[in-house]
Backbone bond lengths (Angstrom), bond angles and torsions (degrees), N, CA, C in turn:
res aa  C-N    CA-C-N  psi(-1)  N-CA   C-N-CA  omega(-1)  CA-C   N-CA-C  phi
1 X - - - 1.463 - - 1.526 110.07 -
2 X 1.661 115.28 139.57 1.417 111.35 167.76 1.345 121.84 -63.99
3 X 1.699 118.48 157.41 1.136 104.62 -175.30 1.429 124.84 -100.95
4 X 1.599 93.80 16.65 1.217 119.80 169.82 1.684 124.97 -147.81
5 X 1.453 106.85 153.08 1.756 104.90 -170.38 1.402 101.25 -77.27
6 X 1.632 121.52 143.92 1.022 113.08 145.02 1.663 133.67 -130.19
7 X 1.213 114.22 138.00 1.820 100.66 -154.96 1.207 97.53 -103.61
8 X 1.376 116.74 152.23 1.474 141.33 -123.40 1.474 100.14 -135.40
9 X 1.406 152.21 48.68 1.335 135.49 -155.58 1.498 99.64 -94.96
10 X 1.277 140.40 12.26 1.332 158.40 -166.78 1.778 86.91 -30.00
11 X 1.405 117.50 134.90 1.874 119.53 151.50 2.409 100.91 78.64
12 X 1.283 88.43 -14.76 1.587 91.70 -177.81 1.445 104.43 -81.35
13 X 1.673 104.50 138.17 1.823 96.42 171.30 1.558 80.23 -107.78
14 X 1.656 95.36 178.06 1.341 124.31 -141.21 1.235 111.53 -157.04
15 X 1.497 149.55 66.98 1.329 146.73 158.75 1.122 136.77 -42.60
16 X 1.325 137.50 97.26 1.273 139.68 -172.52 1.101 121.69 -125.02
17 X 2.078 116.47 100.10 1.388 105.98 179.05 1.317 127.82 -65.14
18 X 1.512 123.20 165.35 1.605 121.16 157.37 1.524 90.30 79.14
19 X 1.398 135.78 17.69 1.511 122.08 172.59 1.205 116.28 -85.01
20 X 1.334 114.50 18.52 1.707 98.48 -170.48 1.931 102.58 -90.65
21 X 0.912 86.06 10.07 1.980 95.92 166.65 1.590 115.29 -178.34
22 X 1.272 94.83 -172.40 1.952 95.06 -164.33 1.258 133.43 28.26
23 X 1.646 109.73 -143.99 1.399 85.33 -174.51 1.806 134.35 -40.10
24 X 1.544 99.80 -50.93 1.274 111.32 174.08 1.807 121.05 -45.10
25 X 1.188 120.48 -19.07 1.000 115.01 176.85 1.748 108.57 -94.46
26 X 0.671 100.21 -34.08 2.063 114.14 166.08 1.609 86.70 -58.09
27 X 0.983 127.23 -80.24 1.006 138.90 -137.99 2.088 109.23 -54.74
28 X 1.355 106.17 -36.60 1.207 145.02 161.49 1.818 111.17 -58.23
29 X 1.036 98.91 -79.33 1.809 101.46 153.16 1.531 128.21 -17.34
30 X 0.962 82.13 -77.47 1.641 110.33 -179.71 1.621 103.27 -48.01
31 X 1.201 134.82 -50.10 1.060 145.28 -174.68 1.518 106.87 -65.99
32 X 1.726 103.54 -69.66 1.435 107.86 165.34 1.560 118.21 -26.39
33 X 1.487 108.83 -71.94 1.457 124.47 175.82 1.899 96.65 -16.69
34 X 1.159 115.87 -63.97 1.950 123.47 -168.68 1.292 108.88 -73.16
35 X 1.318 125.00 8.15 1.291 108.83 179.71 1.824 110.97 109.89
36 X 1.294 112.45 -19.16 1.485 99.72 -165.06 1.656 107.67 -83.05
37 X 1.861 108.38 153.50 1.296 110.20 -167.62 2.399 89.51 -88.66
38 X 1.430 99.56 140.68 1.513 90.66 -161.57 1.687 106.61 -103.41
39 X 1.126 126.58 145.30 1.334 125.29 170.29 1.538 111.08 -107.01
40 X 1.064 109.56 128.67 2.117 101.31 167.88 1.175 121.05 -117.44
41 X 1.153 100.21 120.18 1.643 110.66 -170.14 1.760 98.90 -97.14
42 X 1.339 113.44 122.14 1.267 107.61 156.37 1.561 105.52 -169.69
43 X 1.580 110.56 -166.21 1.698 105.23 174.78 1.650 107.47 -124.38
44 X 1.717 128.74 13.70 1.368 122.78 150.75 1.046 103.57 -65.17
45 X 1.569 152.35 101.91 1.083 148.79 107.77 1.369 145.20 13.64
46 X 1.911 96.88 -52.54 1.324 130.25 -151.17 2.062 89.53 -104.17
47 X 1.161 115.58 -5.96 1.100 115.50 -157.74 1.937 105.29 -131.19
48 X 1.373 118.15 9.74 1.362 142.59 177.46 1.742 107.38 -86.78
49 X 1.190 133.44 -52.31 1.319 145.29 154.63 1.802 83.23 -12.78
50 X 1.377 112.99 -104.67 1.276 135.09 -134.55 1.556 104.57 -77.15
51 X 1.311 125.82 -21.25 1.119 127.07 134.14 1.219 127.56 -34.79
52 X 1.357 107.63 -85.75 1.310 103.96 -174.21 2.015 117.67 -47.50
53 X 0.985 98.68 -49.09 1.894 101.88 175.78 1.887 95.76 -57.05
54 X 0.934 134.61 -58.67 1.623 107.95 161.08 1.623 134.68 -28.38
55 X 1.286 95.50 -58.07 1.389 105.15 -172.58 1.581 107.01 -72.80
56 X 1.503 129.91 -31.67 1.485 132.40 166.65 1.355 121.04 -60.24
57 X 1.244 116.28 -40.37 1.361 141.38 159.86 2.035 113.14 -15.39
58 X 1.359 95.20 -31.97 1.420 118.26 177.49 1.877 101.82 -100.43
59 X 0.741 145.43 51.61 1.336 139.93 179.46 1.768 125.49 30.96
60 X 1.344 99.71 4.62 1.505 100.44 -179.75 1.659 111.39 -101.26
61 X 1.383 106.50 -173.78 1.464 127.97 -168.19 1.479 94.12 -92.26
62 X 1.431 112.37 146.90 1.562 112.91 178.19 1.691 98.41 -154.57
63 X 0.957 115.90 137.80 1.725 135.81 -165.40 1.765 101.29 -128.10
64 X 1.382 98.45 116.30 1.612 100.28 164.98 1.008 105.62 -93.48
65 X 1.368 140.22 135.61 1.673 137.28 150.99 1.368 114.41 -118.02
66 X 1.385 105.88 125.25 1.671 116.85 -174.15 2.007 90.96 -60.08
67 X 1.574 111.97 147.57 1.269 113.92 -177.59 1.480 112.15 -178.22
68 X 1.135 104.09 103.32 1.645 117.10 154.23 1.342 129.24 -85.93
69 X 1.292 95.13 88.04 1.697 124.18 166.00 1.339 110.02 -18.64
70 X 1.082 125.59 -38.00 1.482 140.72 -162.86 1.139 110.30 -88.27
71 X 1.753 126.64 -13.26 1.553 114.94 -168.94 1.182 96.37 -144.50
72 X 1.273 102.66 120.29 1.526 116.80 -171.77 1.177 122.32 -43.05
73 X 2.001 108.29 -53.00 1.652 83.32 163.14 1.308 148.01 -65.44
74 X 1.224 98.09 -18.57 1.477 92.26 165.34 1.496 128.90 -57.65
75 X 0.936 92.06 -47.17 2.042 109.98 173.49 1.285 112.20 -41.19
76 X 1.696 109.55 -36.35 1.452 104.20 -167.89 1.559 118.65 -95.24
77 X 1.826 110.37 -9.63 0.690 120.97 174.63 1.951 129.66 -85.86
78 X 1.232 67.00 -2.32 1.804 87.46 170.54 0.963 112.22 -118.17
79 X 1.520 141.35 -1.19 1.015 122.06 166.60 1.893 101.41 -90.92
80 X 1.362 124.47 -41.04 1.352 134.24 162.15 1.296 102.70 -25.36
81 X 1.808 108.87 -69.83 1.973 98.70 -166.68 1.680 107.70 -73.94
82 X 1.193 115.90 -10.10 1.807 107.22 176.79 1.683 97.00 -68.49
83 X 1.561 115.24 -59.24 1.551 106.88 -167.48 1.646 102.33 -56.98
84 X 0.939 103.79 -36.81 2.006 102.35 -163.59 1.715 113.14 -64.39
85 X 1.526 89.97 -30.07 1.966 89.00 177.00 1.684 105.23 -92.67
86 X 1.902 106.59 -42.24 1.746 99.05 -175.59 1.372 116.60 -84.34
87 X 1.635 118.15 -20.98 1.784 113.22 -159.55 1.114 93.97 88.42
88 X 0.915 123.88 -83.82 2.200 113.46 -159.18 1.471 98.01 -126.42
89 X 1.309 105.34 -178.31 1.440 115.69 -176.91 1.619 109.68 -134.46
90 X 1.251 134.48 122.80 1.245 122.18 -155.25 1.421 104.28 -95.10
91 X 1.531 113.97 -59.54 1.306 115.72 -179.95 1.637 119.34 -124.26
92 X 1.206 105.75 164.64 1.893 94.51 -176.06 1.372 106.40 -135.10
93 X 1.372 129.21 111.07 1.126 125.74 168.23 1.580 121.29 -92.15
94 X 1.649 104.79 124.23 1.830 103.94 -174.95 1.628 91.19 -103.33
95 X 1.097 90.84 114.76 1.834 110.65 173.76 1.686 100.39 -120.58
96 X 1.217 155.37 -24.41 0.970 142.74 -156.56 1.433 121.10 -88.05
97 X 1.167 91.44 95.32 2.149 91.23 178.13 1.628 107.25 -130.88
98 X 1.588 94.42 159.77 1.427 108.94 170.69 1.705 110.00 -114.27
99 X 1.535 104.72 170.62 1.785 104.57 169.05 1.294 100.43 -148.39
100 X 1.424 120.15 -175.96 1.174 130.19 -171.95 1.332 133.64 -160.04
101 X 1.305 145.66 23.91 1.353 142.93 -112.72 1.524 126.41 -61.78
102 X 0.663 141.39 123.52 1.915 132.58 -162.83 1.666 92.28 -163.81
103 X 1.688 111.72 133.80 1.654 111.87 170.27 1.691 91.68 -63.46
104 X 1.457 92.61 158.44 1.646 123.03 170.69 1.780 100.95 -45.45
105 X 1.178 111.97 -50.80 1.862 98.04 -154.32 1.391 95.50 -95.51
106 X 1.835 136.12 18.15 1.071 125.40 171.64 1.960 110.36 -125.14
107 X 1.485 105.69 -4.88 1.307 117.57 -177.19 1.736 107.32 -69.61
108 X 1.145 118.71 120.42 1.330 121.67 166.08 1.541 124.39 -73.07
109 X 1.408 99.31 157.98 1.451 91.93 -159.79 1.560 116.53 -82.34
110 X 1.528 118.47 5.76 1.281 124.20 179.30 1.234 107.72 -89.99
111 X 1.627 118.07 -18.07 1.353 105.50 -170.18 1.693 102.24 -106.37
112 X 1.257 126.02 2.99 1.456 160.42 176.19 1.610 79.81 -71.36
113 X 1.211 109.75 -97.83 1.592 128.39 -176.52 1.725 127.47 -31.24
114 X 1.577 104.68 -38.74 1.559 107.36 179.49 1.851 95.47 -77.55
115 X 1.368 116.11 -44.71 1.664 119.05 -161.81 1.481 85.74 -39.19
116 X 1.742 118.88 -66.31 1.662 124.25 -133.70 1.531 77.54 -84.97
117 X 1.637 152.61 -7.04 1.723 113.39 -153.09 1.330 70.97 -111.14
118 X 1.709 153.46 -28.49 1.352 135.37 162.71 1.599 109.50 -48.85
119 X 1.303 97.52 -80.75 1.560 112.98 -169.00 1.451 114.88 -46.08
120 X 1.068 142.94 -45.71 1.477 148.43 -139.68 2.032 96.92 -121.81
121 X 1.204 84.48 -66.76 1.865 116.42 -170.59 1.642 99.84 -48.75
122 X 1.285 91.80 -70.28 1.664 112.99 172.87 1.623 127.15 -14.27
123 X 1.614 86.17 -78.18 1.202 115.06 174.84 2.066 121.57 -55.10
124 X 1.279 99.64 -43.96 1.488 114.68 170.43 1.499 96.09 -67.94
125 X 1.315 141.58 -59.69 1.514 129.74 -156.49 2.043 91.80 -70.74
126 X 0.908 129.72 -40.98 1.491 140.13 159.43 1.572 108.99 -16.31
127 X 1.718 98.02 -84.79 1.335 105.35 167.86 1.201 142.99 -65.39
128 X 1.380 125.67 -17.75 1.536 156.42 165.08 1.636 91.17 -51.55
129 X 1.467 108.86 -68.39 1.770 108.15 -143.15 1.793 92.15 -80.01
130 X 1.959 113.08 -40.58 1.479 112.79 -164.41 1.849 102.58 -71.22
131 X 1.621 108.55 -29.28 1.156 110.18 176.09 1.124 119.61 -60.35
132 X 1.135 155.92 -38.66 1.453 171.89 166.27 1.387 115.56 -46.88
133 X 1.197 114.68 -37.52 1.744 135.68 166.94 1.423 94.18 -85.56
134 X 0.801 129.63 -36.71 1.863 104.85 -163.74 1.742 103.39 -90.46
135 X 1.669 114.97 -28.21 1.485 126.12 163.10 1.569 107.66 -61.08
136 X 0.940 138.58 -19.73 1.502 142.91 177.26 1.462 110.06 -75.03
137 X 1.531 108.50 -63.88 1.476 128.60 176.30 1.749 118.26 -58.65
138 X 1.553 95.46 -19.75 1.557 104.76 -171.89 1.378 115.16 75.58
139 X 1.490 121.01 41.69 1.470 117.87 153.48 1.334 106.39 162.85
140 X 1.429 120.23 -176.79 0.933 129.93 -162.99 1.645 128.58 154.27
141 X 1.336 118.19 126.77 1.672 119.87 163.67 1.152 117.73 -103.50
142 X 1.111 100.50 131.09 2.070 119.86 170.67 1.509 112.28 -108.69
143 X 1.287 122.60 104.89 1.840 109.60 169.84 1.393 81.13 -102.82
144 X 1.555 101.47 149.77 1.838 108.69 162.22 1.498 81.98 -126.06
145 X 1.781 100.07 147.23 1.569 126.47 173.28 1.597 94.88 -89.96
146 X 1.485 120.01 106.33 1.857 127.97 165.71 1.969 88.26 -97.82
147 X 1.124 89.40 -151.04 1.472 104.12 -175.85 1.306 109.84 -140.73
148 X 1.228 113.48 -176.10 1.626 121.68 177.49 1.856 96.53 -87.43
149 X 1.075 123.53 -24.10 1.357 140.29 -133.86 2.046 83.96 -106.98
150 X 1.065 101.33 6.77 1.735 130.28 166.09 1.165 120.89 -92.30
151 X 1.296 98.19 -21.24 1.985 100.79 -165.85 1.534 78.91 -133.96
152 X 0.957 149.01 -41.86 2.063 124.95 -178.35 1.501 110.74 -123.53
153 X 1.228 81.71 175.62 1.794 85.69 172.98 1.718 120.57 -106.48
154 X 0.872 95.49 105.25 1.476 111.04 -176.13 1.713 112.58 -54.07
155 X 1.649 119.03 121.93 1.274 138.70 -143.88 1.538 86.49 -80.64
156 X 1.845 91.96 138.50 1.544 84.40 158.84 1.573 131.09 -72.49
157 X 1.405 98.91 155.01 1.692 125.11 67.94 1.538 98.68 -126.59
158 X 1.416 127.57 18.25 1.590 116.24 174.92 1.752 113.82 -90.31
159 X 0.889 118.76 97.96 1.185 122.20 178.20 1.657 120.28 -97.43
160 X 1.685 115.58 84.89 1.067 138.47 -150.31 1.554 118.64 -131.19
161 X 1.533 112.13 41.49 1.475 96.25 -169.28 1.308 106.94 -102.58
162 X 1.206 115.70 28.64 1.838 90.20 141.26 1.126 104.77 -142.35
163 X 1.212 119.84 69.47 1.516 149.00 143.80 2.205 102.55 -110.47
164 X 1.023 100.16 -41.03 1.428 102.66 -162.75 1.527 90.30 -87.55
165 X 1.656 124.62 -48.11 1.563 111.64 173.46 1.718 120.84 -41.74
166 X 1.624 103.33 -51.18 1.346 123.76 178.10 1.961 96.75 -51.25
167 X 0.886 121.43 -69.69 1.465 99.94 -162.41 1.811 120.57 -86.84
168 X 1.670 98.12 -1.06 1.764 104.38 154.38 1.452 102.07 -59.77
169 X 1.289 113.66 -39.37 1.855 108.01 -173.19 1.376 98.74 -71.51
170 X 1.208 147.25 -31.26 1.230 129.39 -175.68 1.115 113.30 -72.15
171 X 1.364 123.29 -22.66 1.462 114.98 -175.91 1.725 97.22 -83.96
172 X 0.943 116.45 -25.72 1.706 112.94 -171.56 1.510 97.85 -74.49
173 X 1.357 137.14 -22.41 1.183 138.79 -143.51 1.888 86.59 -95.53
174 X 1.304 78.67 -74.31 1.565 89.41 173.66 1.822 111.71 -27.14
175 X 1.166 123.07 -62.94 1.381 119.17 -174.00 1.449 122.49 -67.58
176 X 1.624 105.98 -28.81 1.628 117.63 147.96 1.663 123.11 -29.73
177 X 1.915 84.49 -66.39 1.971 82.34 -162.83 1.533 97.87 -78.45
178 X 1.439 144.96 -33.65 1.160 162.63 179.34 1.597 99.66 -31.74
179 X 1.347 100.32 -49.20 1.809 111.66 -174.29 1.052 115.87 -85.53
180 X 1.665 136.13 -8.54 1.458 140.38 -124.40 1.500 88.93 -140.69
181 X 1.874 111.93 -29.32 1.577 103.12 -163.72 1.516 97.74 -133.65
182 X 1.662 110.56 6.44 1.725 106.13 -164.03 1.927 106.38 -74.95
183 X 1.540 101.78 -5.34 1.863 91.52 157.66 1.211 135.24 -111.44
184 X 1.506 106.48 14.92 1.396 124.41 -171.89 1.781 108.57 -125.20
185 X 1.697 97.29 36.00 1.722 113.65 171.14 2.183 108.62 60.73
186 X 1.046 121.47 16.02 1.204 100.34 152.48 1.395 124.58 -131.33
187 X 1.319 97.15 131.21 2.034 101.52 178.18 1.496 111.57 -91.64
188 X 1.354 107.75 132.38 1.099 123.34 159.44 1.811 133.22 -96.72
189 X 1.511 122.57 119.61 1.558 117.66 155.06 1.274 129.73 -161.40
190 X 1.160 113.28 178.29 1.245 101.79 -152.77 1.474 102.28 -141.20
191 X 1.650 98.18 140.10 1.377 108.15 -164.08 1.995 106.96 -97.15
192 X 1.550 126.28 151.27 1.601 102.28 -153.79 1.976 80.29 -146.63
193 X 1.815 95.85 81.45 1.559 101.68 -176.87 1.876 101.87 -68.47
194 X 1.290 89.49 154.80 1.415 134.22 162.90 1.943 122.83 -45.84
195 X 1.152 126.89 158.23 1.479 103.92 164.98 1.824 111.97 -53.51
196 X 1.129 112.95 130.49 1.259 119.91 167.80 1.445 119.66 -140.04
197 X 1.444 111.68 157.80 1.424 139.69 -166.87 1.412 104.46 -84.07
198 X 1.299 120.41 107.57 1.457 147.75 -167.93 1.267 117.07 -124.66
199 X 1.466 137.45 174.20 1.139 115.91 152.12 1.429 124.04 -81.52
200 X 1.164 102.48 -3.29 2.498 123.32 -177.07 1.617 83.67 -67.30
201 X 1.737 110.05 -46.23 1.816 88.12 -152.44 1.809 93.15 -115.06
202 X 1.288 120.89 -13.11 1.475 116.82 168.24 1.819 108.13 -18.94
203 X 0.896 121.67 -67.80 1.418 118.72 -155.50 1.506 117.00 -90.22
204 X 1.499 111.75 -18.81 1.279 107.41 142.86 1.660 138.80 -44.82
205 X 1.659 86.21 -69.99 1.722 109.95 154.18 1.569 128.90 -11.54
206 X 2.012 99.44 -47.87 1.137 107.73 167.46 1.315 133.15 -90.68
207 X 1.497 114.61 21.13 1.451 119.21 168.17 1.422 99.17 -114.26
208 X 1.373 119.99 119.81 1.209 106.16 -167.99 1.630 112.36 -107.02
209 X 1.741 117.02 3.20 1.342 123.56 153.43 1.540 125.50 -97.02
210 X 1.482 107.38 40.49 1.530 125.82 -177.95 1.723 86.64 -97.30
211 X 1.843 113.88 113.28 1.474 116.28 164.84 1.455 119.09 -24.90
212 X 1.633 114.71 -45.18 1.150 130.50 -161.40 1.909 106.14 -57.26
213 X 1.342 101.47 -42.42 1.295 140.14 -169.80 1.252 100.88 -28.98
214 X 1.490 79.04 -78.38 1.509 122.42 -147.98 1.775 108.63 -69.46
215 X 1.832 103.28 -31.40 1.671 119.99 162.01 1.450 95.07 -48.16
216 X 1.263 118.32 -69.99 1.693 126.02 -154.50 1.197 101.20 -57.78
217 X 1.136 124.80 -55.43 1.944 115.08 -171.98 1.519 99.67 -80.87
218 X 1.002 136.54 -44.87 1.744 131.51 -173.36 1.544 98.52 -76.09
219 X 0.752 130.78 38.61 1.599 128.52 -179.95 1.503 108.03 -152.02
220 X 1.445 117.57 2.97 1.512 113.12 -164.31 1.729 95.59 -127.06
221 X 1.251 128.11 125.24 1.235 98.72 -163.29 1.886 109.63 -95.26
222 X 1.085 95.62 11.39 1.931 102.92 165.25 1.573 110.25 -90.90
223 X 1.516 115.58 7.56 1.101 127.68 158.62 1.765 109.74 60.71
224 X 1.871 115.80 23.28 0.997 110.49 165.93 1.834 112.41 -156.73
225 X 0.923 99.04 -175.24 1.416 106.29 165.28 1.472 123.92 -94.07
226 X 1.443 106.81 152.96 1.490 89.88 177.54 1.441 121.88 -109.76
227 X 1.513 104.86 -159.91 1.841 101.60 -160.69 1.277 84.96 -109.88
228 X 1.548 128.18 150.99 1.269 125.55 153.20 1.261 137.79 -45.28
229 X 1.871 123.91 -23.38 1.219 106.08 149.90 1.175 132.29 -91.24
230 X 1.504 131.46 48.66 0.744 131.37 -176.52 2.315 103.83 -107.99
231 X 1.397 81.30 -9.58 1.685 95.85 175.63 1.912 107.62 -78.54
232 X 1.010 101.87 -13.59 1.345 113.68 -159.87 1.856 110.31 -87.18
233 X 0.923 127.90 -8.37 1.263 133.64 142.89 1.520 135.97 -61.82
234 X 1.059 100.47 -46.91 1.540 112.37 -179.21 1.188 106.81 -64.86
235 X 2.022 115.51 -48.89 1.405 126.58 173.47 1.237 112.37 -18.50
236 X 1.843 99.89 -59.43 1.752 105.66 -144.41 1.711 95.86 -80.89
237 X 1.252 118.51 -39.78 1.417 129.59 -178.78 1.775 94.39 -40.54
238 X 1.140 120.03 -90.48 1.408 142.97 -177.99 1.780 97.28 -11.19
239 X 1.511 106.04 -64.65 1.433 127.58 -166.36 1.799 115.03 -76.71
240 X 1.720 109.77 -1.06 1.098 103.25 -170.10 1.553 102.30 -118.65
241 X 1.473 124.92 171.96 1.126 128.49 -175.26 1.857 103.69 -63.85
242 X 1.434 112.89 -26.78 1.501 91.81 -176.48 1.554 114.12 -64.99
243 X 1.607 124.84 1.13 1.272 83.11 179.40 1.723 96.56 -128.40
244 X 1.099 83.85 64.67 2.250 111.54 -176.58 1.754 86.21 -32.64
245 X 1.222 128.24 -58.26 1.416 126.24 -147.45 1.195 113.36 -117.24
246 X 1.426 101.88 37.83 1.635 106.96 164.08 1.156 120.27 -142.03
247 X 1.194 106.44 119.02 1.771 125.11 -175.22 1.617 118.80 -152.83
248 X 1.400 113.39 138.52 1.530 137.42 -167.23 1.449 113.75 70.91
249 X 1.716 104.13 20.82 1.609 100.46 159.02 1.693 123.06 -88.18
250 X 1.019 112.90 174.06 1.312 133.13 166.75 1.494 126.60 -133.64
251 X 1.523 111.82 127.31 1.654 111.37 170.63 1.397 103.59 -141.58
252 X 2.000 88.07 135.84 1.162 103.06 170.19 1.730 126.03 -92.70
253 X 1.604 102.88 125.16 1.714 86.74 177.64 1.634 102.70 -124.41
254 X 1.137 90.94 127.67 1.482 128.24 -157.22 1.422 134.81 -160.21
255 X 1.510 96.94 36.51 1.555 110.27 172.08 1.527 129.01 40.16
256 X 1.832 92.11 38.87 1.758 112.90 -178.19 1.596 105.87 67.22
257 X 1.207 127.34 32.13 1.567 126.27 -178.75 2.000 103.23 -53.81
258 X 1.622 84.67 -79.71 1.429 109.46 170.15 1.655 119.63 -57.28
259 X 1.100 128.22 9.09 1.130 119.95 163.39 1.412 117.57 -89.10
260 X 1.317 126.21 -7.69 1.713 131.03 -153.45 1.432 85.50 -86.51
């Protein structure tokens, strides 16, 4: 026996919004790395170039498609050109979110509204349109990336709740379609990272007497943040046959945050 797993996505395409950096672009990688042919769904444009030469970097096929998660047609139009160039779609990763921080009694309701129709909205029109193709084909995996910041409330000075409502719904969503499609071959779950090193929080990161900071590492008891590929395990686990019999879970990895 090896003394290590290795997952095999050889000939599988692979959709992953929001990859044109951070996690999502690890996340994309990582996949590549096994063989899978990669799609990137997002709306940096300017940031698809260097992506994509990452993700080729692995010998596979990689497809940028401009895509706002948020508007249905768009959604449907990417899911149309994924079947029309791959035939089926194997797995779908919803990585694409935004945040915003504003207290509750000063947050407007437009910026209330864009967080959840990316974050929440997004992700469902994602699974709605890729789900429908993979029920056709007879199967399919969905991990959606929620957060930990789903399951608590993150200490001030971040005052973010509907960023944190938005990805409590993802985890509910997830256990929705998980139950709705777990006999008709697709598993759903969802992975709910930790503070991590992005380019959103990179430069924060680097002030290391920012209150905010100092919450995130004194609150984590591995005493750091993590790297975006460090999400990229769980991905492939989730997405691979070893974990045949698991669906409408969620794990958070997050350097024991949520365990205190």
């Amino acid at each position: 026996m090896s003394d290590s797993v290795k997952f095999d996505f050889s000939g599988k395409t692979v959709i992953v919004t929001g990859a044109e950096r951070g996690i999502g672009l690890e996340l994309a990688r990582g996949f590549a790395k096994c063989g899978a042919n990669i799609v990137i769904a997002g709306i940096m444009d300017e940031e698809f170039p260097n992506a994509e030469k990452l993700v080729k970097e692995y010998g596979v096929d990689c497809t940028c498609i401009h895509t706002d998660v948020s508007d249905e047609a768009s959604v449907k139009r990417l899911a149309a050109l994924v079947k029309e160039k791959y035939g089926r779609i194997d797995i779908l990763v919803n990585n694409a979110g935004i945040n915003k921080l504003a207290p509750a009694e000063a947050m407007p309701l437009e910026v209330w509204q864009r967080i959840l129709s990316v974050n929440l909205t997004g992700t469902f029109l994602m699974c709605r349109e890729v789900g429908s193709i993979m029920l056709e084909q007879g199967g399919g995996n969905i991990v959606n990336i929620a957060s930990m910041s789903g399951l608590i409330v993150n200490p001030l000075p971040q005052q973010q709740c509907a960023y944190n409502s938005s990805k409590a719904g993802v985890i509910m969503l997830t256990k929705c379609l998980a139950n709705e499609w777990a006999k008709r071959g697709i598993r759903v779950n969802a992975i709910a990272p930790g503070f991590t090193r992005t380019p959103l929080t990179r430069k924060r990161l680097d002030t290391p007497d920012d209150p905010a900071v100092k919450k995130w590492i004194g609150g984590t008891p591995m005493g750091r943040v993590a790297e975006p590929e460090e999400m990229v395990g769980l991905a492939l686990y989730f997405a691979s046959d070893l974990s045949s019999f698991t669906t409408g879970t969620y794990l958070p990895v997050d350097g024991g945050y949520t365990c205190l």
